[in-house]
Residue frames as a rotation matrix with the C-alpha (Angstrom) as fourth column:
UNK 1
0.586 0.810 0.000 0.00
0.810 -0.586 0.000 0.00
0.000 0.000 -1.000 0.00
UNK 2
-0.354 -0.591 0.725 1.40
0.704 -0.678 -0.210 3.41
0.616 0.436 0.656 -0.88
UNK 3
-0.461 0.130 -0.878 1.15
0.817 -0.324 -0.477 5.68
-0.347 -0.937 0.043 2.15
UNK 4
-0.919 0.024 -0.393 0.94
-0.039 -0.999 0.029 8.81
-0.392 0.041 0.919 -0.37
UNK 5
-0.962 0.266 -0.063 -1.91
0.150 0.707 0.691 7.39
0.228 0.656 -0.720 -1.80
UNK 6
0.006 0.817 -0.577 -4.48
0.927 0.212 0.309 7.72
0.375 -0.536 -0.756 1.22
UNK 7
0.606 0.355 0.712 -5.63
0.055 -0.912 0.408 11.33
0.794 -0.208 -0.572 2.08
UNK 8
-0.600 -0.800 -0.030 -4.00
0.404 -0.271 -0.874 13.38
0.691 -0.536 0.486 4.74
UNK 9
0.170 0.939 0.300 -6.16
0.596 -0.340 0.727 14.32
0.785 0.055 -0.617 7.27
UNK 10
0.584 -0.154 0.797 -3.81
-0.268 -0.963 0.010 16.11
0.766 -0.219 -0.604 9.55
UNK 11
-0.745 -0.640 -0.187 -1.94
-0.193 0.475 -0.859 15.77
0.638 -0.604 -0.477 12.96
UNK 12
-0.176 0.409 0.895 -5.29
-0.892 0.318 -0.321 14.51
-0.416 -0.855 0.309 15.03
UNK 13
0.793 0.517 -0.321 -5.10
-0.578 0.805 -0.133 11.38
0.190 0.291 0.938 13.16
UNK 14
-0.099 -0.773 0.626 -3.21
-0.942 0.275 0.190 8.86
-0.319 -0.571 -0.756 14.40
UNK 15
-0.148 -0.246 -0.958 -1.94
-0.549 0.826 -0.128 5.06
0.823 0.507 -0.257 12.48
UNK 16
0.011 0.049 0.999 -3.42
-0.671 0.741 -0.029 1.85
-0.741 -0.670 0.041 14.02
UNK 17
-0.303 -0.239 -0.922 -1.65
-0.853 0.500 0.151 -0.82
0.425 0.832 -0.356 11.77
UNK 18
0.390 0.679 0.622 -3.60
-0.850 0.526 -0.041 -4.05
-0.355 -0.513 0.782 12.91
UNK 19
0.702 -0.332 -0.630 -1.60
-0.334 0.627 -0.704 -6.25
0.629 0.704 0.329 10.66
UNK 20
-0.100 -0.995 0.007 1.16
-0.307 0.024 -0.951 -6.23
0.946 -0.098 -0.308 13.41
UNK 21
-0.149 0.457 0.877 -0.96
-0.989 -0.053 -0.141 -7.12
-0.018 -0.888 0.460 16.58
UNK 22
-0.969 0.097 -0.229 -1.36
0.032 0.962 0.271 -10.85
0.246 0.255 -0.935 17.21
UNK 23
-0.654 0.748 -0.119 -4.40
0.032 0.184 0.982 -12.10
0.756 0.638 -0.144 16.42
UNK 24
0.237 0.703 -0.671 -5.99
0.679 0.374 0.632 -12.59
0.695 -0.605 -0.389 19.79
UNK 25
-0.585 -0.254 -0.770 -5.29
0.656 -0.706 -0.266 -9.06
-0.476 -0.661 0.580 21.12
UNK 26
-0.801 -0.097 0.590 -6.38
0.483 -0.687 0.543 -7.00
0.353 0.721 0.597 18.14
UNK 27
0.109 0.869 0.483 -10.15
0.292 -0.493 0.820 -5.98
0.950 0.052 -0.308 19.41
UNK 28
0.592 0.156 -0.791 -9.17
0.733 -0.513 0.447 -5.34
-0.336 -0.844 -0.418 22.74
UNK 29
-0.373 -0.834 -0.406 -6.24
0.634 -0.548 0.545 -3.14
-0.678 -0.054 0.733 21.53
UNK 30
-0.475 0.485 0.735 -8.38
0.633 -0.391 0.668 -1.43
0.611 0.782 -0.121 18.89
UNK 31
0.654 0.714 0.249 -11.36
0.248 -0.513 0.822 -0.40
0.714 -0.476 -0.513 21.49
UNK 32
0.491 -0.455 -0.743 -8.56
0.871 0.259 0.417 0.71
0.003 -0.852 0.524 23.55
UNK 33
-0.764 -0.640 -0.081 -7.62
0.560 -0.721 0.408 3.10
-0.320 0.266 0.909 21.14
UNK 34
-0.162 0.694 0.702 -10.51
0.499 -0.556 0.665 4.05
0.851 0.458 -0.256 20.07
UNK 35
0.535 0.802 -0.267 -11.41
0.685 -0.227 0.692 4.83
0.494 -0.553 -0.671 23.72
UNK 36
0.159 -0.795 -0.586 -8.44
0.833 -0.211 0.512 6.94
-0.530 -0.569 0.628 24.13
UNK 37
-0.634 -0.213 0.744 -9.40
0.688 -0.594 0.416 9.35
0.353 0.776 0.523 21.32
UNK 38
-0.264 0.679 -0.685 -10.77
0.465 -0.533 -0.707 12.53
-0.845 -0.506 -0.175 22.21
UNK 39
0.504 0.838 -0.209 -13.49
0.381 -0.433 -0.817 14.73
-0.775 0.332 -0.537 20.30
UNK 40
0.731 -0.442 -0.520 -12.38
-0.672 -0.598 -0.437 15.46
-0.118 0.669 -0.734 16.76
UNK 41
-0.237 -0.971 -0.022 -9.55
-0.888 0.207 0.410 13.32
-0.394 0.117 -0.912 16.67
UNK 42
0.760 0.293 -0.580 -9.72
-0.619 0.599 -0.508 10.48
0.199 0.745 0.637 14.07
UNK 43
-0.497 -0.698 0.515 -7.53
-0.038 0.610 0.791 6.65
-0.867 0.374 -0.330 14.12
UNK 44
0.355 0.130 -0.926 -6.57
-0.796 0.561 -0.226 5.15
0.490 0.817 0.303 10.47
UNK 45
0.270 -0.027 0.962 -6.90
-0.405 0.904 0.139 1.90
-0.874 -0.427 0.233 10.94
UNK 46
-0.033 -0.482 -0.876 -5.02
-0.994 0.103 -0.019 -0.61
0.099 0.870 -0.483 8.55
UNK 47
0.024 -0.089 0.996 -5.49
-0.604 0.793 0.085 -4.11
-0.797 -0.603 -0.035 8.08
UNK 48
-0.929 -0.300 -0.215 -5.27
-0.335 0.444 0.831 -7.32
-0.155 0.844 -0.513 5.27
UNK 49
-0.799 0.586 -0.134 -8.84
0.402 0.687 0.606 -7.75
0.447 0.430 -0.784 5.54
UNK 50
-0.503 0.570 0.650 -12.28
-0.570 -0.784 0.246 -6.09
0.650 -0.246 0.719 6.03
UNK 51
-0.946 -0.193 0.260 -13.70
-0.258 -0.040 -0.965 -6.07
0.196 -0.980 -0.012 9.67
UNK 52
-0.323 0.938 0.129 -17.14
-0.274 -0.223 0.935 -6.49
0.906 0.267 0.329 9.30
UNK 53
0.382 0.428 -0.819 -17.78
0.717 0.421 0.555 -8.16
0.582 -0.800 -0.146 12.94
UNK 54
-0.236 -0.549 -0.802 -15.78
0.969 -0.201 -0.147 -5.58
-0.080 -0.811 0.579 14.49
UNK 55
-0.760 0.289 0.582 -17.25
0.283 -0.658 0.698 -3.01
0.585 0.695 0.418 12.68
UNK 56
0.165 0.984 -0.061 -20.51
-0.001 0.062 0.998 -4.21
0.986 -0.165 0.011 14.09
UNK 57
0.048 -0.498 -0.866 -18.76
0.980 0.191 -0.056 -4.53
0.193 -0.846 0.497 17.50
UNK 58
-0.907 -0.324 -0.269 -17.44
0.396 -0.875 -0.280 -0.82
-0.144 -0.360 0.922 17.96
UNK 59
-0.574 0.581 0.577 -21.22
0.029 -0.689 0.724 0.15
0.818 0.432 0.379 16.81
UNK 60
0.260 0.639 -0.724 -22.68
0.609 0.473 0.636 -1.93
0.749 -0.607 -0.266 19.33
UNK 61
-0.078 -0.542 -0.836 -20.20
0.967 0.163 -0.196 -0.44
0.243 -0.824 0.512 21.67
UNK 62
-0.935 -0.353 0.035 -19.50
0.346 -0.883 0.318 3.41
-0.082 0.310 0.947 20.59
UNK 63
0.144 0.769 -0.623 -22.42
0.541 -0.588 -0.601 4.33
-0.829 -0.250 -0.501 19.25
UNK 64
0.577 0.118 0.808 -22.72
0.657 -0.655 -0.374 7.62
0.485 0.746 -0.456 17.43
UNK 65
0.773 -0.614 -0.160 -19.23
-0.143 -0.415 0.899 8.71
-0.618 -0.672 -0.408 19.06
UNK 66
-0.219 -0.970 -0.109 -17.72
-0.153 -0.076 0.985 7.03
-0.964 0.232 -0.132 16.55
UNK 67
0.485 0.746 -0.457 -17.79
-0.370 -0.298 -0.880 7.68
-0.792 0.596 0.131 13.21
UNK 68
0.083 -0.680 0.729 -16.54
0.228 0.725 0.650 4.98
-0.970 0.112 0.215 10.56
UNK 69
0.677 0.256 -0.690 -15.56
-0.597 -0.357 -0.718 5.96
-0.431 0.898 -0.089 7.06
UNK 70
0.371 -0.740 0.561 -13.67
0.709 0.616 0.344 3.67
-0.600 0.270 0.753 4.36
UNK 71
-0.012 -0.665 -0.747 -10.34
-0.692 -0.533 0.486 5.21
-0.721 0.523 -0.454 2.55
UNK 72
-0.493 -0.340 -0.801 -9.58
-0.820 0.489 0.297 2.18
0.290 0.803 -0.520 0.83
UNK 73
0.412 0.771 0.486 -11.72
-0.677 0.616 -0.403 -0.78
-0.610 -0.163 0.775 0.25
UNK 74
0.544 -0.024 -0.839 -9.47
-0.720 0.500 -0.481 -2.89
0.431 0.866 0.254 -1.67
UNK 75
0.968 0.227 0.104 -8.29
-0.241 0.741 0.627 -6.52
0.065 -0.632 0.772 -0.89
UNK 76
0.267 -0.625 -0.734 -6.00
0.909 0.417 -0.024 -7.01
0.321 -0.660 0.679 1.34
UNK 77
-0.681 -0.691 0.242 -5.50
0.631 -0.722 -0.285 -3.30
0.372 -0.042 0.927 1.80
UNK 78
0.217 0.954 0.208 -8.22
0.663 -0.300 0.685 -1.82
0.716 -0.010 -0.698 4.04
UNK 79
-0.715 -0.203 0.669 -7.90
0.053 -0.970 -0.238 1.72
0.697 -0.135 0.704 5.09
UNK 80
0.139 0.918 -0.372 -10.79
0.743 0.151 0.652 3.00
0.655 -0.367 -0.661 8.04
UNK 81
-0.659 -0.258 0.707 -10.99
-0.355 -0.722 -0.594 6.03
0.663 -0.642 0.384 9.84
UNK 82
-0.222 0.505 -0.834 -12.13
0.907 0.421 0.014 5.94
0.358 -0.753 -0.551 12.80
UNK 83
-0.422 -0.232 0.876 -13.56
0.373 -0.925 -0.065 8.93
0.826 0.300 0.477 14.04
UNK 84
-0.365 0.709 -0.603 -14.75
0.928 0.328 -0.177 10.09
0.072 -0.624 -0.778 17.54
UNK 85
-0.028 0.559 0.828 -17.36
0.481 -0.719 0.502 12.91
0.876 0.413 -0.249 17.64
């Protein structure tokens, strides 16, 4: 994945490369970060495959606090802001 590729959205956004997390940490260490973001501030999330249960997880959890948006939708290369209102 080409880094220049994916929008800039500034210095409140902050890289959460999931690809490097072993496998049976990743959702706690996700909602960990997410729950460490304050108002306005946004995580890109990166992984080799799309989240859809966790997806449905952080909605269940978050709410309308957090707002999910896809950069890149292509396989193996999924992009995701995370945003918290």
């Amino acid at each position: 994945m080409q880094d220049n590729a994916l929008p800039i959205l500034g210095q409140d956004t902050y890289g959460f490369d999931a690809r490097g997390i072993a496998k049976r940490f990743r959702h706690a260490a996700i909602f960990g970060a997410l729950s460490a973001l304050h108002p306005g501030e946004t995580m890109r999330f990166m992984n080799d495959h799309d989240p859809l249960p966790l997806l449905n997880q952080i909605v269940g959890h978050f709410g309308d606090q957090v707002e999910i948006s896809y950069v890149s939708r292509n396989p193996g290369e999924i992009v995701i802001d995370f945003r918290v209102r």
